[in-house]
C-alpha positions as CSV (number, residue, x, y, z in Angstrom):
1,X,-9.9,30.2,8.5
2,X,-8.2,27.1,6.8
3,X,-5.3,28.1,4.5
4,X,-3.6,26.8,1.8
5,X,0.1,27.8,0.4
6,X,-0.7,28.0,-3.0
7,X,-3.6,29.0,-5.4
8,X,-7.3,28.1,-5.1
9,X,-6.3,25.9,-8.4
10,X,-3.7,24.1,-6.7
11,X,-5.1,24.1,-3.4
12,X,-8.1,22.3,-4.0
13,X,-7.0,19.7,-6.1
14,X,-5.2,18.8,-2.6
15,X,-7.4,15.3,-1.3
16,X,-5.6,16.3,2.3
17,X,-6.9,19.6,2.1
18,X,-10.3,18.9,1.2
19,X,-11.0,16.3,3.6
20,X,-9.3,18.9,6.5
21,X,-12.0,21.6,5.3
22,X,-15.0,18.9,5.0
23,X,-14.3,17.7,8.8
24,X,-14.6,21.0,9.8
25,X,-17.5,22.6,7.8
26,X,-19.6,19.3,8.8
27,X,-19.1,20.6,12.7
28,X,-22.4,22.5,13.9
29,X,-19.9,24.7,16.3
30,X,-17.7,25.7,13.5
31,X,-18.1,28.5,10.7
32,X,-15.0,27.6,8.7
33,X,-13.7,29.6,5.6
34,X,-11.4,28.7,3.1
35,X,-8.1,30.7,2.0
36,X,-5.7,30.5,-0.9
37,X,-2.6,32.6,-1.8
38,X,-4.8,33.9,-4.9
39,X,-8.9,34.1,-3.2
40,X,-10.6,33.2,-0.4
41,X,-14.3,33.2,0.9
42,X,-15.7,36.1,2.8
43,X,-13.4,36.3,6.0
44,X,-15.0,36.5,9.4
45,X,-15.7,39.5,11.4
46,X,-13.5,37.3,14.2
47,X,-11.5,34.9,13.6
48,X,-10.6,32.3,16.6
49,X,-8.7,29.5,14.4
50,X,-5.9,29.9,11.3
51,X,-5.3,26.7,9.8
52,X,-2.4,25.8,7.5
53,X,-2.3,22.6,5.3
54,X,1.3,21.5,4.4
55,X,2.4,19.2,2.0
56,X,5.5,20.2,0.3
57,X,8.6,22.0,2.0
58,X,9.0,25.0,-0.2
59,X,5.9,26.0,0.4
60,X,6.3,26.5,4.2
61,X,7.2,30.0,4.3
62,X,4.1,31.5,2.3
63,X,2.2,30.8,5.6
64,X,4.0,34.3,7.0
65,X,2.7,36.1,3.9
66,X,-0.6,34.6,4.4
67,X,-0.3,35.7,8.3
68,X,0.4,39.0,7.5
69,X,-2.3,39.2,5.1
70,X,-5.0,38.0,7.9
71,X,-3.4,41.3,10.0
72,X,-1.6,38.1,12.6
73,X,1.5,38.5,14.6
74,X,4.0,36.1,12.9
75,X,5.7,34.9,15.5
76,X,3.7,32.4,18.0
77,X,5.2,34.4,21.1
78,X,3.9,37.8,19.8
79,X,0.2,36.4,20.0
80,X,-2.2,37.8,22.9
81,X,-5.6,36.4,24.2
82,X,-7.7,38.2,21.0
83,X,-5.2,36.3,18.2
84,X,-6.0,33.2,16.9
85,X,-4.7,30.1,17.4
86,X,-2.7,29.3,14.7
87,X,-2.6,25.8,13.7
88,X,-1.3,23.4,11.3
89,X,-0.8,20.0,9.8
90,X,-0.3,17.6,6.6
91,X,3.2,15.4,6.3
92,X,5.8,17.9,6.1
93,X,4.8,19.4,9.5
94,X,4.3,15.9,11.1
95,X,7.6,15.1,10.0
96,X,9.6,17.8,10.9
97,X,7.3,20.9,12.0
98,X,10.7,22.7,14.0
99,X,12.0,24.9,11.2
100,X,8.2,26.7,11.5
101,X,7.1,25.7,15.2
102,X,8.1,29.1,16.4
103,X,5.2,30.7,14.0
104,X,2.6,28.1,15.1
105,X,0.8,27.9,18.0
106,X,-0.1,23.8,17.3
107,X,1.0,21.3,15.3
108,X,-1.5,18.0,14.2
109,X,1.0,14.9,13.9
110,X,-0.7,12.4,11.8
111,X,-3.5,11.4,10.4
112,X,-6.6,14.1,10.7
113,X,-9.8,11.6,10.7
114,X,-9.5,11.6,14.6
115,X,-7.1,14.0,15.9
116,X,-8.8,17.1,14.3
117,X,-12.2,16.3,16.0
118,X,-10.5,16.0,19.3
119,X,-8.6,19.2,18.3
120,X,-11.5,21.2,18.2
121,X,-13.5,19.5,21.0
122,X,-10.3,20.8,23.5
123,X,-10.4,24.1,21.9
124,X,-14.2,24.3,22.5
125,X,-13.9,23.0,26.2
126,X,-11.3,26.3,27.0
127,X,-12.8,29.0,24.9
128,X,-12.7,31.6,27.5
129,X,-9.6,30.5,29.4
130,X,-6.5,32.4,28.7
131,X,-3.7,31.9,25.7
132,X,-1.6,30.0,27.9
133,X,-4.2,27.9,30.0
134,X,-5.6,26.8,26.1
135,X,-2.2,25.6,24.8
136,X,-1.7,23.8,28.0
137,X,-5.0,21.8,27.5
138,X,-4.3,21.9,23.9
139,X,-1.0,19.9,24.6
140,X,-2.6,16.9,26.8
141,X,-4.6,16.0,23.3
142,X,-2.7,12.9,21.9
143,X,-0.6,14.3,18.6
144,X,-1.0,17.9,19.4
145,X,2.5,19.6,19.6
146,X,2.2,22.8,21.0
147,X,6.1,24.1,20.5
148,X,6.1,27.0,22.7
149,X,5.7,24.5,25.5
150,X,8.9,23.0,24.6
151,X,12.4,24.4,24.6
152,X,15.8,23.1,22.7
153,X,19.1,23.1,25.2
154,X,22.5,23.4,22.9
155,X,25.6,21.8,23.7
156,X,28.4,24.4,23.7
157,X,29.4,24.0,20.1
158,X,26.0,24.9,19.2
159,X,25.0,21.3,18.7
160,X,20.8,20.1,19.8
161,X,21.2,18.2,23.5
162,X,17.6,18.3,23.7
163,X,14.0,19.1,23.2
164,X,12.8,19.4,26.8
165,X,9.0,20.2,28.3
166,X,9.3,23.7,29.6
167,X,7.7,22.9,33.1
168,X,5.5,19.4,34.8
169,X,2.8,17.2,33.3
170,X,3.5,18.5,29.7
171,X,4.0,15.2,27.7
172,X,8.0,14.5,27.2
173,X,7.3,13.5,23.7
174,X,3.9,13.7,21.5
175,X,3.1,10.1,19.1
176,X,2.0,10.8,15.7
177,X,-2.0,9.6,15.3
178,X,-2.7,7.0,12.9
179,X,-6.1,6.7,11.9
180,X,-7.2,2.8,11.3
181,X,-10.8,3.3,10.6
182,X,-12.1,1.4,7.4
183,X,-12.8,4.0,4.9
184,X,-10.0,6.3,3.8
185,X,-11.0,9.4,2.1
186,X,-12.1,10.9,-1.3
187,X,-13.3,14.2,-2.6
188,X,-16.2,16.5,-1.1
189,X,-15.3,19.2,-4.3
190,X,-15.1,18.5,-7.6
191,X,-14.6,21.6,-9.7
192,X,-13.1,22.6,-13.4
193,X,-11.3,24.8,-11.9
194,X,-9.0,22.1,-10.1
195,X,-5.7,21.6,-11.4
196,X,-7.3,18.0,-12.5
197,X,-10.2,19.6,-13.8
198,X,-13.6,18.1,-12.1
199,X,-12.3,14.7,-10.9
200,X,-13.4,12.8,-8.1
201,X,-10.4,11.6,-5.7
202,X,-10.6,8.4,-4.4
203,X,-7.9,7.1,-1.8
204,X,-7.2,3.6,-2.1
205,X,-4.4,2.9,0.0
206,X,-2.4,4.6,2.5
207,X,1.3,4.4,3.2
208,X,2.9,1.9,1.2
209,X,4.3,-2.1,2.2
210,X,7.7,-1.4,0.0
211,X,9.6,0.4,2.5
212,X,11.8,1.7,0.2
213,X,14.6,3.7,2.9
214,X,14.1,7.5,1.5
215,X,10.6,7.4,1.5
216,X,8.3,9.9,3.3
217,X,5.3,8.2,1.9
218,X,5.9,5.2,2.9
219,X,7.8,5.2,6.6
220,X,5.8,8.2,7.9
221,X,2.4,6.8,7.4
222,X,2.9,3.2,8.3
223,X,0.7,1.0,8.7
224,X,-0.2,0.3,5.5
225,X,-4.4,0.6,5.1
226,X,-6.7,-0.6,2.6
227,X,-10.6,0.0,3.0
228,X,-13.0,-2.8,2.1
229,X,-13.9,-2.9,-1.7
230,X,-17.5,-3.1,-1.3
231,X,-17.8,-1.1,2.3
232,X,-15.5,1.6,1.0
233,X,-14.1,1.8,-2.4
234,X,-17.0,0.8,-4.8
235,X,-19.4,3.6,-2.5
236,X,-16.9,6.1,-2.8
237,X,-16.3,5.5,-6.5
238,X,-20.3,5.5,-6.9
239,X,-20.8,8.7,-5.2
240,X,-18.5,10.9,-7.3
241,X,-19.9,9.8,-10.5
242,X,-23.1,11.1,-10.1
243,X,-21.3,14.4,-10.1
244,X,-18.2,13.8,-12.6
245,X,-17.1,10.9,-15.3
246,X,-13.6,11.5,-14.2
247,X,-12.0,9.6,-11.5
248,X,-9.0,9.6,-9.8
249,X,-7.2,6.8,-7.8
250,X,-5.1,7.6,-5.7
251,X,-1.9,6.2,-3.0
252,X,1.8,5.4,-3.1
253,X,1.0,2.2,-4.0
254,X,-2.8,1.6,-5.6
255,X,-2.3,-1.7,-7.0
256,X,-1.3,-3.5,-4.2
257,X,-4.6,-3.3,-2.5
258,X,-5.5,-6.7,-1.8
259,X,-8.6,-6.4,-4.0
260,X,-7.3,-3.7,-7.3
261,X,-7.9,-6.6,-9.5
262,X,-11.6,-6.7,-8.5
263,X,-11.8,-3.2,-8.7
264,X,-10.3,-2.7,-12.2
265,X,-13.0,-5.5,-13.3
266,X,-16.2,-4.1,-12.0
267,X,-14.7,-0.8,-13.7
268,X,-14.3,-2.6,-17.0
269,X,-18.7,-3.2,-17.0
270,X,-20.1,-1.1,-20.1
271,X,-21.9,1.2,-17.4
272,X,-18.5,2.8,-17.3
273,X,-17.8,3.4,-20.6
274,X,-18.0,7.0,-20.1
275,X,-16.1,7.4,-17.5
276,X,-12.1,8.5,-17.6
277,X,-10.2,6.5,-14.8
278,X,-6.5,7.4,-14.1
279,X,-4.4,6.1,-11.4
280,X,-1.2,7.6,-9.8
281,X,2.0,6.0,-9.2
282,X,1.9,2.5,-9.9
283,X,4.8,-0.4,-8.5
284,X,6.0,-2.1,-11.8
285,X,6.2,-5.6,-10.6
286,X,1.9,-5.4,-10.4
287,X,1.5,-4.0,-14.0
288,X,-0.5,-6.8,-16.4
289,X,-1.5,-6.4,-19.8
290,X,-5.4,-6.7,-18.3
291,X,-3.8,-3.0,-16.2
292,X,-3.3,-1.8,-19.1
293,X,-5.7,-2.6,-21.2
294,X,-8.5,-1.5,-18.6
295,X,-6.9,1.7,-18.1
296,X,-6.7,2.2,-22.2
297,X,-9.9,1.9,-22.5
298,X,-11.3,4.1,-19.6
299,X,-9.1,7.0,-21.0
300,X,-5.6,6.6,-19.6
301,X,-2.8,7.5,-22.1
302,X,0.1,6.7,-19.9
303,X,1.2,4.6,-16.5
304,X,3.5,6.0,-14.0
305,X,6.2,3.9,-12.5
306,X,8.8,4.3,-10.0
307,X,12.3,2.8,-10.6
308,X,14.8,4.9,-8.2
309,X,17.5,3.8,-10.5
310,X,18.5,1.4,-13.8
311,X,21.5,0.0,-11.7
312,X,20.0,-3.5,-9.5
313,X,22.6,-2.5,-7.1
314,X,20.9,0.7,-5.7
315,X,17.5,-0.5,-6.2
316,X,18.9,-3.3,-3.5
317,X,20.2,-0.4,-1.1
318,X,17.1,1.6,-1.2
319,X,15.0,-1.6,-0.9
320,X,13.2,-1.1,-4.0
321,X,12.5,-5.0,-4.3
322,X,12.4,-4.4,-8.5
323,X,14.2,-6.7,-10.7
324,X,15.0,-5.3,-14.0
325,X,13.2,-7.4,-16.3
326,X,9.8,-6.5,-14.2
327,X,10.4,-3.0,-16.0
328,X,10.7,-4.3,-19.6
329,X,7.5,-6.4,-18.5
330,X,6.1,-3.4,-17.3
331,X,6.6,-1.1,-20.3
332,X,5.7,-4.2,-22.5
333,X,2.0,-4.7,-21.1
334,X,1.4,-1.2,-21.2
335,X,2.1,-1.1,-24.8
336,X,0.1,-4.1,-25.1
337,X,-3.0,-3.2,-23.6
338,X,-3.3,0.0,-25.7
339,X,-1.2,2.8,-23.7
340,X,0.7,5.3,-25.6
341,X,3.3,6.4,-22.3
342,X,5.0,5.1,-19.7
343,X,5.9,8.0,-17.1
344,X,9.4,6.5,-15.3
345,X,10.6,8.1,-11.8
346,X,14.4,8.2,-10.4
347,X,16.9,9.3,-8.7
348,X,20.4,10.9,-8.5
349,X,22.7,11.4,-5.3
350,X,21.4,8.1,-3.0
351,X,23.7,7.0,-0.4
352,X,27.0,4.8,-2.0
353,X,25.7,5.7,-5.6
354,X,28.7,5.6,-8.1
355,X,28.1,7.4,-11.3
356,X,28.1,3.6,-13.1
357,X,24.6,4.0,-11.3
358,X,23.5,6.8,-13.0
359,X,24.8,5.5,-16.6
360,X,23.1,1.7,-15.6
361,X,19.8,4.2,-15.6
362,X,20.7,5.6,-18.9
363,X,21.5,2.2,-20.5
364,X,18.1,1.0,-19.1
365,X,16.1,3.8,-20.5
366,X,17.7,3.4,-24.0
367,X,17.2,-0.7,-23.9
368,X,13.3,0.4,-22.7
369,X,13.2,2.6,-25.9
370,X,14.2,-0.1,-28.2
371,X,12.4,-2.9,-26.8
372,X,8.9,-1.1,-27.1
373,X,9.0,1.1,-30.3
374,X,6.4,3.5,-30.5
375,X,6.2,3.6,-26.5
376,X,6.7,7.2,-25.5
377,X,9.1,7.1,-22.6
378,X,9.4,9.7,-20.1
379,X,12.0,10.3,-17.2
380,X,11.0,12.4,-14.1
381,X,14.3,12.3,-12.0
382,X,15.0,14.5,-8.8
383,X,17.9,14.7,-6.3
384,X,17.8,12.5,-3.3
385,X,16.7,14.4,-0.1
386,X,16.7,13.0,3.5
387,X,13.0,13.1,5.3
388,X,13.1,12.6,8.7
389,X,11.7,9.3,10.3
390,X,12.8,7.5,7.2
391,X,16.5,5.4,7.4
392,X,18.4,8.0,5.2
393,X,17.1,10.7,7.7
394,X,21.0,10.7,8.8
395,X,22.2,10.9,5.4
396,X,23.3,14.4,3.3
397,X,22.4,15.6,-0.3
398,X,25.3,14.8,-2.3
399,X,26.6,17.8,-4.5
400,X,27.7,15.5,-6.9
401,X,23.9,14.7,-8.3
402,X,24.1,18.2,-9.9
403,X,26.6,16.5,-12.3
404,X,24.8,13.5,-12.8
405,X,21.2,14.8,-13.6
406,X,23.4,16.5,-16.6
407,X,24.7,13.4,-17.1
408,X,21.2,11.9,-17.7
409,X,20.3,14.7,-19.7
410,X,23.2,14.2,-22.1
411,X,22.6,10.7,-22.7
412,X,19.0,10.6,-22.8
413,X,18.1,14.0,-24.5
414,X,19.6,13.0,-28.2
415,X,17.7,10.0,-28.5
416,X,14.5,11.8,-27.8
417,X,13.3,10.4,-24.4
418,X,11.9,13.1,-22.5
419,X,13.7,14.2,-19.3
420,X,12.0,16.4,-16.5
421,X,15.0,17.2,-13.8
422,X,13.8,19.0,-10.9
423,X,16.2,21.6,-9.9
424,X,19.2,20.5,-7.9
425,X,19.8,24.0,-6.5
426,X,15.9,23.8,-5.1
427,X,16.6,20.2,-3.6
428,X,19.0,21.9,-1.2
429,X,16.8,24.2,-0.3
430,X,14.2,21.3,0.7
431,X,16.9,19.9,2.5
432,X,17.3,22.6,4.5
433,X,13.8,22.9,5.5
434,X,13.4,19.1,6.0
435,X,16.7,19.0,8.3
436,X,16.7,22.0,10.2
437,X,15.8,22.5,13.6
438,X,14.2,26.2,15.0
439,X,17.3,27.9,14.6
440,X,16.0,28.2,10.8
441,X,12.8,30.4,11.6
442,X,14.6,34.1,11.8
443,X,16.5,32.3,8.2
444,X,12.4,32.4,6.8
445,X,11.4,35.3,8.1
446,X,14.7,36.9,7.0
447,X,14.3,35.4,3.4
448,X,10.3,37.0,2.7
449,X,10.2,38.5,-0.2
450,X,13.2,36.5,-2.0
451,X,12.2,32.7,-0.6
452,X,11.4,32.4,-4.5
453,X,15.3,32.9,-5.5
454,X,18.2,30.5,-4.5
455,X,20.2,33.7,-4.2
456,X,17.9,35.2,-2.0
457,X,17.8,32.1,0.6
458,X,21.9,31.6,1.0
459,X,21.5,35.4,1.8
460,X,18.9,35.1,4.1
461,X,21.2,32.5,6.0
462,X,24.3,34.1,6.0
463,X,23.0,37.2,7.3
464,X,21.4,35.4,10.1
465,X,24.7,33.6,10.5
466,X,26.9,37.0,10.6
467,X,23.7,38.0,13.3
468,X,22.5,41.1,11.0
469,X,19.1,39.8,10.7
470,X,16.3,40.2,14.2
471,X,16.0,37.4,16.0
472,X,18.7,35.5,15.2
473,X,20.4,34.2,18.2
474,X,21.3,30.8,18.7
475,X,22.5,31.5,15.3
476,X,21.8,28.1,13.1
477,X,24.4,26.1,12.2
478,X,26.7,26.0,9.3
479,X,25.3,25.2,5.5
480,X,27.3,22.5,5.0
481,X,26.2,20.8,8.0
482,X,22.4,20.7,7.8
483,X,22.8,20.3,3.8
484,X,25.8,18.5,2.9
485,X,27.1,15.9,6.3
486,X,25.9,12.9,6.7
487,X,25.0,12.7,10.1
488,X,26.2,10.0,13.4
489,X,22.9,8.5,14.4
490,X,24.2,9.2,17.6
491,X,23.6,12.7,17.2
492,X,20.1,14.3,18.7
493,X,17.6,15.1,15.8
494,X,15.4,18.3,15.9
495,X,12.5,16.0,15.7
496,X,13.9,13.3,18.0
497,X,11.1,14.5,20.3
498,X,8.2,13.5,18.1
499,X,7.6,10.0,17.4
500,X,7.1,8.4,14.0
501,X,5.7,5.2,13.9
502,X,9.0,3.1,14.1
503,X,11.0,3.7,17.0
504,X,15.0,5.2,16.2
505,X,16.6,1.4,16.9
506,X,14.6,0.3,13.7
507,X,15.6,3.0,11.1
508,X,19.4,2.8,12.4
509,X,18.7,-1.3,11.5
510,X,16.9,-0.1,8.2
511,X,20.2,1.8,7.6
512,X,22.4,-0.6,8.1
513,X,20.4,-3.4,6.0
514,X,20.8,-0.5,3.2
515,X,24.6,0.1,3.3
516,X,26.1,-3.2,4.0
């Protein structure tokens, strides 16, 4: 059973997701089904394998509702030789899977093109061995975490020592897997019923070379790939247009594949001229009126940038590499080569921002507005949250970016640019489950049934705190601490154990390159 935290609508507009199920229905040993918080296919009579795709933090602790559903014990520990082995993957969990490892059995770090298949080949070589004896071989597969194998040691003010092996030859630490193959991936559904109704997803690039410092995307999947344009892109492209005239281009950073200008060009033949072509998040500097005019004409109505911020100053400390006029330029070719929008992202509450910051993005949004008239301008700003394996990873949420997404939304609001916040009070929350270590599992399993309120988390966590909830010893640490404190890189992480792909020494260099 592969699961997904969210509706079939949702679910399967998820490339990650898709390409997970495809592996696994493609195997001749493996009857896989799919499940979604809303339907599902038939289930199985049996079922060995529950697998959970993650991608976002808040949507971490629907996989207990969808445990309970499938009639499986919650907590890994509570499993016996007829359960299945709960598994699971995607970047939140290869980031920081702790706050959930105690309801998983095992955790895929990294990319799934090769370390599913071997996955599934060590599961198939110990079917009849017991629980144990399977997670042990389970364990000696590069980038499988198995978590009851490991065990955290606390100092005496309740502070992480370690994450130690519980016993011989089980690895000390487990490397994320990096797939480097030549093809990335695109979609095997395509479906009206998607959230981007019947479009064919096709990955361009993965990771991203900006390195800007908070930046899951970017840090967590280094290196940055590109497939061939004629071995990968154009056959991927060719393939899903003889289902769909919609397509979907994908990656943190599509236009800086060596070979987007060739791309956009063979897309601009008259063959095409059916076919709607939209791309996702664009870097600014690498938008040209020929972008835009290509994109205009294959259906796009808008371009999405991201700018972190209007002030130079903290586009320098989070290494965004973005000069200001490169924006104007940005906003002016897309006006010029037909587009009606330009979609804008930023942010509020990075390290050493001042709130001059936050009115330099203000000022640089109402400059935009009057330099290209007739330009609809949008603003998509959320509150800065620290992911691990990135250089802010030591760094708190600010409670001071509350104020200053208001502030954004008084200036901006009047003059009719269109502002989409995302809730402060939920960025904590993310922070939580991004920061936390496994003291934070009785906190989710305490919080079921109100992990949709604010309220109903803070009470989840202070009753685990005062010890009223089960499970709950070594209580978790205060609020303030996981949230709010910027953290000594000194200190033990809960993921410290799990390697990314740049070694500690780096992001502490990253950090310091930010802040001087």
């Amino acid at each position: 059973m592969l699961a997904f935290p969210s509706t079939y609508t949702v679910g399967i507009t998820s490339l990650g997701y898709q390409v997970v199920w495809a592996t696994l229905a493609q195997r001749t040993d493996v009857d896989v089904r799919r499940l979604f918080t809303d339907q599902g296919d038939a289930p199985h009579r049996h079922c060995d394998l529950f697998g959970l795709s993650l991608s976002w933090e808040l949507d971490g602790p629907v996989l207990l509702d969808l445990l309970e559903q499938q009639r499986i014990p919650l907590w890994a520990a509570e499993r016996g030789n007829e359960d299945p082995i709960v598994f699971g993957g995607g970047p939140v969990l290869t980031a920081n899977p702790e706050p959930l490892a105690p309801f998983f059995d095992a955790v895929l770090l990294g990319d799934g093109e090769l370390l599913l298949p071997a996955f599934i080949d060590a599961l198939q070589e110990c079917r009849s061995a017991s629980r144990p004896e399977r997670l042990r071989q389970l364990a000696q597969v590069p980038g499988v975490y198995v978590p009851a194998l490991y065990v955290p040691r606390y100092g005496s003010e309740g502070e992480l020592l370690a994450m130690e092996p519980i016993e011989a030859g089980i690895p000390a630490t487990v490397a994320k897997q990096t797939w480097r193959g030549n093809t990335l991936s695109h979609s095997t559904v395509i479906t009206p019923e998607a959230a981007w109704p019947s479009i064919h997803m096709v990955e361009v690039v993965r990771s991203c070379p900006e390195l800007c410092r908070f930046c899951l995307a970017s840090y967590l999947t280094l290196p940055f790939r590109t497939p061939s344009l004629d071995d990968g892109l154009i056959p991927a492209v060719e393939k899903g247009l003889t289902a769909t005239q919609r397509l979907g281009l994908l990656g943190a950073s599509v236009t800086q594949h060596p070979q987007f200008a060739d791309l956009l060009q063979w897309l601009d033949q008259d063959r095409f001229e059916a076919t709607r072509v939209s791309v996702s998040s664009v870097r600014a500097a690498t938008v040209t009126p020929e972008l835009g005019r290509i994109l205009a004409k294959r259906g796009s109505k808008s371009l999405t940038i991201a700018i972190e911020s209007g002030s130079e100053r903290m586009r320098e400390v989070v290494n965004k590499k973005l000069a200001t006029e490169e924006i104007y330029a940005a906003a002016r070719y897309a006006k010029e080569g037909g587009l009606s929008g330009l979609k804008l992202y930023g942010m509020v509450g990075l390290p050493s921002e001042e709130e001059a910051d936050v009115e330099a993005t203000a000022e640089l949004l109402l400059a935009l507005k009057k330099a290209t008239p007739g330009l609809r301008l949008s603003l998509g700003v959320s509150t800065f949250v620290p992911k691990a394996h990135t250089p802010f990873q030591w760094q708190g949420v600010r409670p001071e970016a509350e104020k200053r997404l208001k502030l954004l939304g008084k200036r901006l609001k009047p003059k009719g640019i269109d502002l989409r916040p995302e809730s402060y009070g939920w960025s904590v929350i993310q922070a939580l489950l991004s920061r936390s270590d496994r003291r934070l599992a009785p906190v989710i399993a305490a919080a079921r049934g109100r992990h949709e309120s604010l309220g109903g988390w803070k009470q989840a966590y202070r009753a685990v705190r005062e010890g009223e909830a089960s499970g709950s010893e070594p209580l978790p640490p205060a609020w303030e601490d996981v949230i709010h404190t910027c953290w000594s890189t000194e200190r033990v992480l809960p993921w410290e154990h799990l390697e990314g792909p740049l070694p500690k020494s780096t992001l502490v260099k990253h950090q310091q390159d930010a802040l001087a």
